[in-house]
DOGULO-897464 format. One record per residue: x, y, z of N, C-alpha, C, CB in turn; residue in one letter; residue number from 1. Coordinates in Angstrom, 1 decimal, decimal comma, always signed. Glycine has a CB too. Example, Ala and Ser with C-alpha at 12.3 -4.5 7.8 and 13.67 -1.06 7.14 Angstrom:
! DOGULO-897464
{r {+13,2; -5,7; +7,8}; {+12,3; -4,5; +7,8}; {+13,2; -3,3; +7,8}; {+11,3; -4,5; +9,0}; A; 1}
{r {+12,8; -2,2; +7,1}; {+13,7; -1,1; +7,1}; {+12,9; +0,0; +7,9}; {+14,1; -0,6; +5,7}; S; 2}
! end
This chain:
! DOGULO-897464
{r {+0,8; -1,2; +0,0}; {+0,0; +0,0; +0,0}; {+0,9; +1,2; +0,0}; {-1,0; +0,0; +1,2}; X; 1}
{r {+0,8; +1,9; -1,0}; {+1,4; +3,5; -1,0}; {+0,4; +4,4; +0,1}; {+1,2; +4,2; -2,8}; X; 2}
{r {+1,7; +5,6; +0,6}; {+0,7; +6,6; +1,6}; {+1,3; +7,5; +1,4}; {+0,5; +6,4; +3,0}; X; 3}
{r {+0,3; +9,0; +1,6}; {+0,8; +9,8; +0,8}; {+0,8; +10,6; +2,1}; {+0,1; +10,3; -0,5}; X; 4}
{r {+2,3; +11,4; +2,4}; {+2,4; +11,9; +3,4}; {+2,2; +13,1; +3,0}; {+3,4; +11,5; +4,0}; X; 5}
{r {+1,5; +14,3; +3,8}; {+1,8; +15,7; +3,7}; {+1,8; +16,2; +5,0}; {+0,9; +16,4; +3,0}; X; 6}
{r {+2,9; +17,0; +4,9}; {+4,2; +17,7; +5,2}; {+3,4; +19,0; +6,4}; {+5,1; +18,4; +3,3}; X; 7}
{r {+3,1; +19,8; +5,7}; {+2,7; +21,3; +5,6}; {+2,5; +22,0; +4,3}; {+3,7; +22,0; +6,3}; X; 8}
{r {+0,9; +22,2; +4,5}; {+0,8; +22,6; +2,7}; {-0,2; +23,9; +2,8}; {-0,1; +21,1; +1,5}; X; 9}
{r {-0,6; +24,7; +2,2}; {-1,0; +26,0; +2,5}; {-2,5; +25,6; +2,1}; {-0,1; +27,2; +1,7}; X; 10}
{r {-3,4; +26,2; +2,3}; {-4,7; +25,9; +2,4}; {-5,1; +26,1; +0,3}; {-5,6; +27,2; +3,9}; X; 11}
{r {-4,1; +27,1; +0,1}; {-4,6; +27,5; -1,4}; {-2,9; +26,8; -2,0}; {-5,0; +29,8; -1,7}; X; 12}
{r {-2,4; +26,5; -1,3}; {-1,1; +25,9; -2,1}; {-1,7; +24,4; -3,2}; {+0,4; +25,2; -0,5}; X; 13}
{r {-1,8; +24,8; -4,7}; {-2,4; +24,1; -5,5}; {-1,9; +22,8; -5,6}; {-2,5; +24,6; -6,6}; X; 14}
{r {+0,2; +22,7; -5,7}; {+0,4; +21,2; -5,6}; {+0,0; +20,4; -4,9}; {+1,3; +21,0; -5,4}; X; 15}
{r {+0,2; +21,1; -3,3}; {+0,2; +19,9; -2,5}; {-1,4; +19,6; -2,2}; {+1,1; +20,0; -1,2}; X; 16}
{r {-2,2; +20,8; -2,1}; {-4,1; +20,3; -2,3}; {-4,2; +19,3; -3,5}; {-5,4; +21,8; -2,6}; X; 17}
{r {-4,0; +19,8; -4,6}; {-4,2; +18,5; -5,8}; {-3,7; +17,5; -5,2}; {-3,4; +18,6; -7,3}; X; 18}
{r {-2,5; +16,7; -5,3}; {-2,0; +15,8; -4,3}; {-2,8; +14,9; -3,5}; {-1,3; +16,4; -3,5}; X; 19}
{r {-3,4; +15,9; -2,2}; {-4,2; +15,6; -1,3}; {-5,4; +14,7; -2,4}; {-4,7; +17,2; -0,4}; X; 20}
{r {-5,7; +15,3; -3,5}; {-7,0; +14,9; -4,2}; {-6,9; +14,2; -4,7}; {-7,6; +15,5; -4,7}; X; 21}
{r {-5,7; +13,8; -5,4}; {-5,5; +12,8; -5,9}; {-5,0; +11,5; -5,4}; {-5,0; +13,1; -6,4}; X; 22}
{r {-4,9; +12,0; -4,4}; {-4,8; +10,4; -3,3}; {-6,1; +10,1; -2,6}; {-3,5; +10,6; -1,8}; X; 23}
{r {-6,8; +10,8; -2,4}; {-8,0; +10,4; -2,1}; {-8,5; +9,6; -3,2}; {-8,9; +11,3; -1,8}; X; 24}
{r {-8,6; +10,1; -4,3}; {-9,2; +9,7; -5,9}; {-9,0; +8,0; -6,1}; {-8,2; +10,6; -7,3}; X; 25}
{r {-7,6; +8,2; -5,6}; {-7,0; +6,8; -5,9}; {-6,9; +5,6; -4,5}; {-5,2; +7,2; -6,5}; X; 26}
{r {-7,6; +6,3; -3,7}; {-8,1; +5,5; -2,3}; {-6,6; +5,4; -1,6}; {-8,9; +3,7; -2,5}; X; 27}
{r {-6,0; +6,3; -1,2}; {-4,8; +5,8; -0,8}; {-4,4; +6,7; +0,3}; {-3,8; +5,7; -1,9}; X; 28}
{r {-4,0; +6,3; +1,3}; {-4,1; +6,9; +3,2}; {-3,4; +8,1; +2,2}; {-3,0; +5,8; +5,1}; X; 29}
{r {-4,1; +9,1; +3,3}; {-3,0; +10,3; +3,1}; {-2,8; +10,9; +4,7}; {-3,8; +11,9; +2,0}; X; 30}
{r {-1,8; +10,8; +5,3}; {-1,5; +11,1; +6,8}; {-1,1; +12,4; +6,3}; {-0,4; +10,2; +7,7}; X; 31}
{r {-1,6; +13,2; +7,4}; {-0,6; +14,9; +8,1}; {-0,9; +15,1; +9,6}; {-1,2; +16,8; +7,3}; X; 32}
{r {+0,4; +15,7; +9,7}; {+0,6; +16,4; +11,0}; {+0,1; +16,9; +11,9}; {+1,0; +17,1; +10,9}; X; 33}
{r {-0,3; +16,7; +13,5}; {-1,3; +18,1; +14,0}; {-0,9; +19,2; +13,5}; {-1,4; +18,6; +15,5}; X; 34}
{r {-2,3; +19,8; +13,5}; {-2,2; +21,0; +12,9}; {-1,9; +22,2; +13,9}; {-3,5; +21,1; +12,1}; X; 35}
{r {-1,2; +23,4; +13,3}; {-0,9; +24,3; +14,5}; {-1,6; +25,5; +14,1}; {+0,6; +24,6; +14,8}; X; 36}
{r {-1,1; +26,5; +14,4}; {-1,6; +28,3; +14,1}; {-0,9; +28,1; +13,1}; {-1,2; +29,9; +15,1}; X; 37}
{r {+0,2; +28,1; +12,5}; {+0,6; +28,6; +11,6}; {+0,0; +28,7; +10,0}; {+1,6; +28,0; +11,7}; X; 38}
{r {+0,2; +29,6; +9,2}; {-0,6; +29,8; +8,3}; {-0,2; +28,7; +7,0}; {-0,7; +31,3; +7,9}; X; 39}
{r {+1,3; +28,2; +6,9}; {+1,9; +27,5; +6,5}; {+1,0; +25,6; +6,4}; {+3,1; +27,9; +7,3}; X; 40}
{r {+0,2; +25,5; +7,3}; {-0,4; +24,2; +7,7}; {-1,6; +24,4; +7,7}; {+0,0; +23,6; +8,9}; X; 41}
{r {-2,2; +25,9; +6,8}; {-4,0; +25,8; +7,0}; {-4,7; +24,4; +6,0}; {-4,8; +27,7; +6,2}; X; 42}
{r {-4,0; +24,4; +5,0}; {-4,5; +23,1; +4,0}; {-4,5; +21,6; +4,8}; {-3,3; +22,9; +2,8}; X; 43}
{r {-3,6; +21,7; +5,7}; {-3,7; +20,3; +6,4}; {-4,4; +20,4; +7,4}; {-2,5; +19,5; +6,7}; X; 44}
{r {-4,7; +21,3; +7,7}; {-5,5; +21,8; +8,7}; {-7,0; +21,2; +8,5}; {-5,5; +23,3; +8,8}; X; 45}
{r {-7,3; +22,0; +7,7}; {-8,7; +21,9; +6,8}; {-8,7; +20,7; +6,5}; {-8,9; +22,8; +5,3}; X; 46}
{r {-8,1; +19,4; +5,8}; {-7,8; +18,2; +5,5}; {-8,1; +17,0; +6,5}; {-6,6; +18,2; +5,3}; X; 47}
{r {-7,5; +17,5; +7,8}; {-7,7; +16,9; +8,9}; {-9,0; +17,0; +9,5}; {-6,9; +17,2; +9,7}; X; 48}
{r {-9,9; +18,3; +9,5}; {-11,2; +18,7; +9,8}; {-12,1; +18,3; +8,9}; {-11,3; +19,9; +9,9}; X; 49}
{r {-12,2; +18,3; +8,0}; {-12,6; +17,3; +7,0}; {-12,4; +16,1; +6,9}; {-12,3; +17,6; +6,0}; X; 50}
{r {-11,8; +15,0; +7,7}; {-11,6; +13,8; +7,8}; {-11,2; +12,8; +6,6}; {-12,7; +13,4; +8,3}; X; 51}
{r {-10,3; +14,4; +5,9}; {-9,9; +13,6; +4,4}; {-8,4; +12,8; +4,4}; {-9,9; +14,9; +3,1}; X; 52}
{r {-7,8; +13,4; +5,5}; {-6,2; +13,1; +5,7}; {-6,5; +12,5; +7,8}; {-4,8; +15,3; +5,3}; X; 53}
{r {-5,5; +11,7; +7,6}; {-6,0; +11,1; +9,1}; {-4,0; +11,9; +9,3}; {-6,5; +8,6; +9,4}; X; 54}
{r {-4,4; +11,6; +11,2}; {-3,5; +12,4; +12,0}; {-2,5; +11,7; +12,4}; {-4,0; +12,9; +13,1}; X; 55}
{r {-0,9; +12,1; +12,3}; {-0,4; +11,2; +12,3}; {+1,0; +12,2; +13,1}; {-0,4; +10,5; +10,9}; X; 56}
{r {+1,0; +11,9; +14,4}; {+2,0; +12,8; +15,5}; {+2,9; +12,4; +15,5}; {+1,7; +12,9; +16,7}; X; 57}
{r {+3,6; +11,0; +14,8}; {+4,9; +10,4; +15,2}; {+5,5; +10,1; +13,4}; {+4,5; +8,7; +16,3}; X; 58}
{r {+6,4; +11,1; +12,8}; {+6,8; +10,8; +11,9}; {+7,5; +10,0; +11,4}; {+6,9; +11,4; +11,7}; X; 59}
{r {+8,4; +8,9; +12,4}; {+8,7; +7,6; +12,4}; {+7,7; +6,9; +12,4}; {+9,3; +7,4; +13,3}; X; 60}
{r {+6,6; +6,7; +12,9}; {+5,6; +5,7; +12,6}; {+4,8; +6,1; +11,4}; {+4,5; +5,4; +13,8}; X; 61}
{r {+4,7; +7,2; +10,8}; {+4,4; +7,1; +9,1}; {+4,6; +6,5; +8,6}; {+4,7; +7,6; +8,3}; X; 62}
{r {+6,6; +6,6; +8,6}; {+7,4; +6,0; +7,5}; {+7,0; +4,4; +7,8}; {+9,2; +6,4; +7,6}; X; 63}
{r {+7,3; +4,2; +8,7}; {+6,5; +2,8; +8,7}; {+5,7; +2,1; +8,4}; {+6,2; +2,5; +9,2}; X; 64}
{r {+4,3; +3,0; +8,0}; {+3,4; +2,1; +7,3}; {+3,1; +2,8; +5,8}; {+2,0; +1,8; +8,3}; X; 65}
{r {+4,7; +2,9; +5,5}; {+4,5; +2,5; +4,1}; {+4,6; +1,7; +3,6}; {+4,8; +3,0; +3,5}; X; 66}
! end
């Protein structure tokens, strides 16, 4: 199983939202980060609130289940 990790992506940042959409499209986990204030992480923010990207606090255990 491929998983598509995101990082920190900007709420209007087009690569990494397409991305986001295209891993959904293709059924495939997309993990990100808690989300903080920063404006840099509003896209994964929104992602996570939307229950489109699941939460993933330990970036060693990502890499792991890829």
């Amino acid at each position: 199983m491929r998983t598509v990790i995101l990082i920190e992506a900007l709420d209007h940042a087009e690569a990494a939202m397409h991305t986001a959409v295209v891993a959904a499209d293709l059924n495939r986990p997309l993990l990100a980060p808690p989300a903080t204030e920063d404006i840099r992480a509003d896209g994964s923010a929104r992602l996570l609130a939307e229950q489109r990207a699941v939460l993933y606090p330990d970036p060693a255990r990502a890499l792991a289940l890829r």
